[in-house]
N, C-alpha and C positions, 0 to 999 in steps of 0.2 A: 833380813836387812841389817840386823845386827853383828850377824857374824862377820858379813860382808863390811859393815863400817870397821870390826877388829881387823880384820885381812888387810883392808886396804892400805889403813892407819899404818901396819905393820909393815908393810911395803913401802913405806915412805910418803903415801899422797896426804894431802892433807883434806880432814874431813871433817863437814861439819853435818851433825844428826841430826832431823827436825822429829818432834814428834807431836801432832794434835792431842792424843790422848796425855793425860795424867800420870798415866802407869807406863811402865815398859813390858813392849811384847808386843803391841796392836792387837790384833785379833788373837793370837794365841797369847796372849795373858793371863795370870792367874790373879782369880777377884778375892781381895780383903777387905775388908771384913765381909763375912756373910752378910749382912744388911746390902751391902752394896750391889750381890748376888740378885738379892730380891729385886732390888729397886731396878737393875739391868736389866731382870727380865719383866719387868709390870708387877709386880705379886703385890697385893693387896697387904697392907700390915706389915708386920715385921717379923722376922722367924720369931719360932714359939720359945720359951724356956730351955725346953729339950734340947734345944741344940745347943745347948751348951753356948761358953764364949763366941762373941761373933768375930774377935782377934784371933781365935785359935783356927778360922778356915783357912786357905787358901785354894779357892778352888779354878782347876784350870779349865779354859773357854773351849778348847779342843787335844782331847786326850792322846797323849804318844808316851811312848818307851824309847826307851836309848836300845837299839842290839847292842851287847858287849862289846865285838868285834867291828860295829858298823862303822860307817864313816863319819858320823857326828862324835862318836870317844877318838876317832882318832884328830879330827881336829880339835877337839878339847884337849887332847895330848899334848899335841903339836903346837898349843899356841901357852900350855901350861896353864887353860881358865881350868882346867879342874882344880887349881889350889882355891878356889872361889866356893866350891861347891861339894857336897857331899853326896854318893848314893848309895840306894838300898835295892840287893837283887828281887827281883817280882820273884813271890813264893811260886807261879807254877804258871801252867801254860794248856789251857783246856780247850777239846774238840768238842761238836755239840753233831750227837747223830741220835737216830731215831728218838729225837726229844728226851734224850739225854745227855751226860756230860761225860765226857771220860777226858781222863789227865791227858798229853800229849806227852807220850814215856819219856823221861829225858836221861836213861841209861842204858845197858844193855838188859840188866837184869828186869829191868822196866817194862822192857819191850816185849820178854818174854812173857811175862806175869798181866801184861795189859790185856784185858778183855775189847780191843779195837780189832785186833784180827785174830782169825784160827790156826792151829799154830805150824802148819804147811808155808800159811799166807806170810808170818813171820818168819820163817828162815829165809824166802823168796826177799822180803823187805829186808833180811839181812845184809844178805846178797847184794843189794842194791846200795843198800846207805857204803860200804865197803866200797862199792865201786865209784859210790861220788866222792867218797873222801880219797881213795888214792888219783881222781882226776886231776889230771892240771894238762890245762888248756896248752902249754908248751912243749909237752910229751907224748908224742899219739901213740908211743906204745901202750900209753897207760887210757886210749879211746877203744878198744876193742870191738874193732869197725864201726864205731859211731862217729859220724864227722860234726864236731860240733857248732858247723856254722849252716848245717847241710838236715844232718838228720831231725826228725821233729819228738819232742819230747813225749806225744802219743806213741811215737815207735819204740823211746826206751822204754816207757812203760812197759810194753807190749814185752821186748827183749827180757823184761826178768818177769813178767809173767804175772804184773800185778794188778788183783783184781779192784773196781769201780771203789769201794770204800777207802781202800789205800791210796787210791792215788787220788780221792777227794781230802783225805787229811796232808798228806805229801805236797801237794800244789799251794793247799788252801793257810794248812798249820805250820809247815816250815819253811814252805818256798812262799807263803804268802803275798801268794796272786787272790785277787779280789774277783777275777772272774776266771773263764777256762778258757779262754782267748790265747793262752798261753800252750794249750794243748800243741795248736799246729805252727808254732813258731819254732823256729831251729833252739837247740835243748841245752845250750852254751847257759845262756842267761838264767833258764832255770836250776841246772848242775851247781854256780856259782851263788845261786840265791841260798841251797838247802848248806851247803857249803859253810855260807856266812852263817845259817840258824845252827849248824852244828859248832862249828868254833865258837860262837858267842857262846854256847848253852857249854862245852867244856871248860870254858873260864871263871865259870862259880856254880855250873850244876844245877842248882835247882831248878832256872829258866833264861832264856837267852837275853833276858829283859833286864835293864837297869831304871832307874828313874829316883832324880834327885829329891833330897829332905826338903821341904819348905815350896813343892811344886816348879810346875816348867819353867814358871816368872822369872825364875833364876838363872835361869843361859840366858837370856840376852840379857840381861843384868851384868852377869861374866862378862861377855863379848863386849857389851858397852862400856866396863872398865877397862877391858885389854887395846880399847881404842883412844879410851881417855888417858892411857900410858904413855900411848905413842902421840902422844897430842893431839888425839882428835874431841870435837866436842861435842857434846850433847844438851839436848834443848828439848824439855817434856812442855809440855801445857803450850804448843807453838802450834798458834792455826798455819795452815797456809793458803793462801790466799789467789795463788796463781802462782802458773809455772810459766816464767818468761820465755819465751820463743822468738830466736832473730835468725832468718833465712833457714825457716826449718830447723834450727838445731837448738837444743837450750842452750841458754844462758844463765839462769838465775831462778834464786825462788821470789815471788814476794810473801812478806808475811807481819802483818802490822805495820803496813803503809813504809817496811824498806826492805828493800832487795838484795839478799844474799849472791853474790855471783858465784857460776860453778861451770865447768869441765864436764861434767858429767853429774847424771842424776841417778839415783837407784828407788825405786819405791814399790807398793804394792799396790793393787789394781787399784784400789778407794779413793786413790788420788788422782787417778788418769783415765776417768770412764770411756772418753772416744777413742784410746787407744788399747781394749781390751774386750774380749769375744766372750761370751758365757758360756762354760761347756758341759753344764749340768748344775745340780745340786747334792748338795752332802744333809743330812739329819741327823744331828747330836742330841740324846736326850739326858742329861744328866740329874743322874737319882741319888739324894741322900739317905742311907740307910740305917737303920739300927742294930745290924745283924750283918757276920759273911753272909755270902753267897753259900747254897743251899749244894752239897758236894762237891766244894773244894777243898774238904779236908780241913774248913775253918782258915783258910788262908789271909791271913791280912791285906795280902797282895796279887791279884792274879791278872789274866787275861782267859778269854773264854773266842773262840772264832767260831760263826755259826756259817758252814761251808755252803754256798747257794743251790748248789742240789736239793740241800738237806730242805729246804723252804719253798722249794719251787720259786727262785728268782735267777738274776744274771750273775749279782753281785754279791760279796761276803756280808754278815754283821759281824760286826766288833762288839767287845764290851770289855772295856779296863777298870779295872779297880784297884782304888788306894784306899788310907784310912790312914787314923789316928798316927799309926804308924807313922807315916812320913811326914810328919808333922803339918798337913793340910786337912784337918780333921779334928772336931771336938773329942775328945776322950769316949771311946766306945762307937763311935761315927765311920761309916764306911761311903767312900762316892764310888761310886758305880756309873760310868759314862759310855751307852750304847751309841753306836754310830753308822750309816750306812748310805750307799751312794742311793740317791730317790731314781726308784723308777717308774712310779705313779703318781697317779694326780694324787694321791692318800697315802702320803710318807710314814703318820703315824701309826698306819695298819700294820707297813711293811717293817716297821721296828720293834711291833709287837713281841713276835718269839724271842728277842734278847728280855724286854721285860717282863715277859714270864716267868723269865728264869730269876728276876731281881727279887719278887714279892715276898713278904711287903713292903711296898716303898714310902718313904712317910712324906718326900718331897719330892718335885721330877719339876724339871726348866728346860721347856721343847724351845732349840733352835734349829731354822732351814735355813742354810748359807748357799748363795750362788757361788757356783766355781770358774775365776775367769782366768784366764790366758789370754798373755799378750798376743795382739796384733803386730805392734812395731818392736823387732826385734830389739833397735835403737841406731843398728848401724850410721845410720844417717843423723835421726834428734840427737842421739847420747844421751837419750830415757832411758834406762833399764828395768824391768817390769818383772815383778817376782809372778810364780801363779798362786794361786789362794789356797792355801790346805789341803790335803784331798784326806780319803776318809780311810787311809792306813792308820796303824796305831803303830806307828815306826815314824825315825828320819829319813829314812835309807830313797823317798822319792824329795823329798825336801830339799835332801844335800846336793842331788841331781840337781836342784833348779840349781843350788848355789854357783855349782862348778861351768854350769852352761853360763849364768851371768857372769863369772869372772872371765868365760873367755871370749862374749860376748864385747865385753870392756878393754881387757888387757891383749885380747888378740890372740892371747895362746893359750895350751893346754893348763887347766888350774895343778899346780903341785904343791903338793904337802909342805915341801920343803922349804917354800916362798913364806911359809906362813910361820914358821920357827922363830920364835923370840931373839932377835938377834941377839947374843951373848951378851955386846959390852954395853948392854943397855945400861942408862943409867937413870932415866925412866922410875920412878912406882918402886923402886928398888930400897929407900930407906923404910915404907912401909911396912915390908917384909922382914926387916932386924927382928 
């Protein structure tokens, strides 16, 4: 929503922001002080000593990374909020098979030296990654009979010959599909996924991962000043009270007994329960540590993907971790945020094998989030309905919803280039001297 209020701002509409909450971000916010942590989730008392300052947390409500390359730095580009904010690359990027961890190689030399395949297996993946990187979808010399809208990505597999554990890290660690649904769909979409995990990961090496100092709290933050640029406005601690509706379409917010009037509305589900469908559950366990993680090499910073094979389920687990490091974090403090789409009535069984790998954990704060999706498109109301989080540790489905609401709204295809700082702003410009 935030992005979307910088976008539109920048576009010329004129916008005003409501927010119930106190903080910016809604549900992907990042909680300060830790007390406040506690008290969000019921926790009896107040953190212990140990934890150090409770100004020094920031801890975010649903964990992601930026890819280098993906589409959320490129609108941070394009709209220039990265002068807002600063990041730091995730030290690494780990697979999790037979109840263990191995790195996700992120060189060539890497690859050879990884104990993830045998080393037949690895030239065959050589062979392969070669071939996604010279693809491009607008040269079929360069498809070597594979039709990319046609052939299914079980058959490329198949064509370089690679065997069940490669193409469980391939799908799971670089194409970062969450289930194998992805097997029998035409191999476009996944060619362009490993694509993006390679270019992000040649842009600084060590992982394809970024992620801002001072936590997520900080991009809509940015986006809310690049909106407050263009004059739009913004309004925290703002109930709303009801969304006016005349002949089917909005009109207006109310909100402490007066009514904003509007053209269009943008919110997320929280605010529009009869117009949104539930399409599952997600489960976030986030753990405070006093220790990396146990073979990362001591990484201040990683990711870890537990591949659903590997567990006997449908779906990936996550698990991201930051620290001290990035300044959401007491000195010595590591968060570690498991995450995974629920497929039982006992989400905290299925979340297990990521916490295994965390112990010991000195604090853990279990959230179950319903996942909804809009019913009414808006064509008709001019509601526009974000969907709720889901349980990647990326933007890269996030930005999707953004670019389908903007053209949900504006009618046409979302471009980059609609979002570029107009030049002769003159806007937020003496702040910058």
């Amino acid at each position: 929503e935030c992005i979307l209020s910088g976008i539109m701002s920048v576009n010329g509409k004129k916008v005003l922001h409501m927010d119930r909450n106190s903080y910016y971000g809604g549900e992907s916010a990042s909680i300060t002080p830790l007390e406040d942590l506690y008290k969000r989730f019921n926790l009896p008392g107040s953190p212990p000593d140990s934890m150090g300052r409770g100004r020094d947390w920031n801890v975010d409500l649903i964990p992601k990374f930026l890819m280098a390359n993906g589409q959320l730095v490129k609108m941070l580009l394009y709209t220039e909020v990265t002068r807002y904010l600063d990041f730091k690359v995730i030290e690494g990027s780990f697979v999790y098979k037979g109840g263990k961890i191995y790195k996700v190689p992120s060189t060539e030399a890497e690859a050879l030296a990884s104990s993830l395949m045998g080393l037949f297996e690895k030239r065959r993946f050589r062979k392969f990654l070669v071939y996604v990187a010279n693809f491009d979808e607008n040269d079929p010399r360069t498809f070597e009979g594979v039709d990319p809208k046609k052939t299914t990505m079980r058959d490329v597999y198949k064509k370089f010959d690679l065997g069940q554990d490669v193409i469980d890290f391939t799908g799971h660690a670089l194409a970062l599909y969450r289930t194998d649904d992805y097997l029998d769909q035409p191999c476009q979409e996944t060619i362009n996924r490993i694509k993006l995990y390679s270019e992000s990961l040649a842009r600084y090496g060590k992982s394809p991962y970024l992620y801002p100092l001072y936590g997520l709290g900080e991009l809509p933050q940015g986006f809310a000043r690049l909106s407050a640029i263009y004059g739009g406005t913004y309004m925290l601690n703002k109930p709303i009270e009801e969304i006016v509706i005349e002949n089917g379409r909005v009109v207006g917010v109310k909100s402490e007994g007066e009514v904003a009037r509007c053209k269009q509305l943008i919110c997320d589900p929280s605010y529009v329960s009869d117009r949104v469908t539930k399409v599952g559950q997600v489960i976030r366990v986030i753990c405070i540590l006093s220790h990396p993680i146990k073979n990362t090499n001591d990484a201040n910073s990683c990711q870890i993907i537990i591949p659903q094979n590997q567990v006997n389920r449908k779906s990936d687990i996550y698990v991201c971790m930051i620290s001290s490091a990035h300044n959401v974090a007491a000195q010595g403090k590591y968060i570690a945020i498991a995450s995974t789409t629920v497929e039982t009535a006992d989400p905290e069984k299925e979340i297990k094998p990521a916490l295994d790998l965390l112990e010991p954990i000195e604090q853990k704060f279990v959230s179950i989030s319903d996942l909804f999706a809009p019913t009414d498109l808006g064509t008709e109301s001019q509601i526009f309905i974000s969907r709720t989080y889901d349980a990647t540790t990326h933007f890269e489905t996030t930005c999707d919803d953004i670019k389908d609401i903007y053209k949900r709204m504006m009618g046409s295809e979302f471009d980059f280039e609609e979002m570029k700082r107009k030049k002769n702003d003159i806007y937020g410009e003496e702040e910058q001297q």
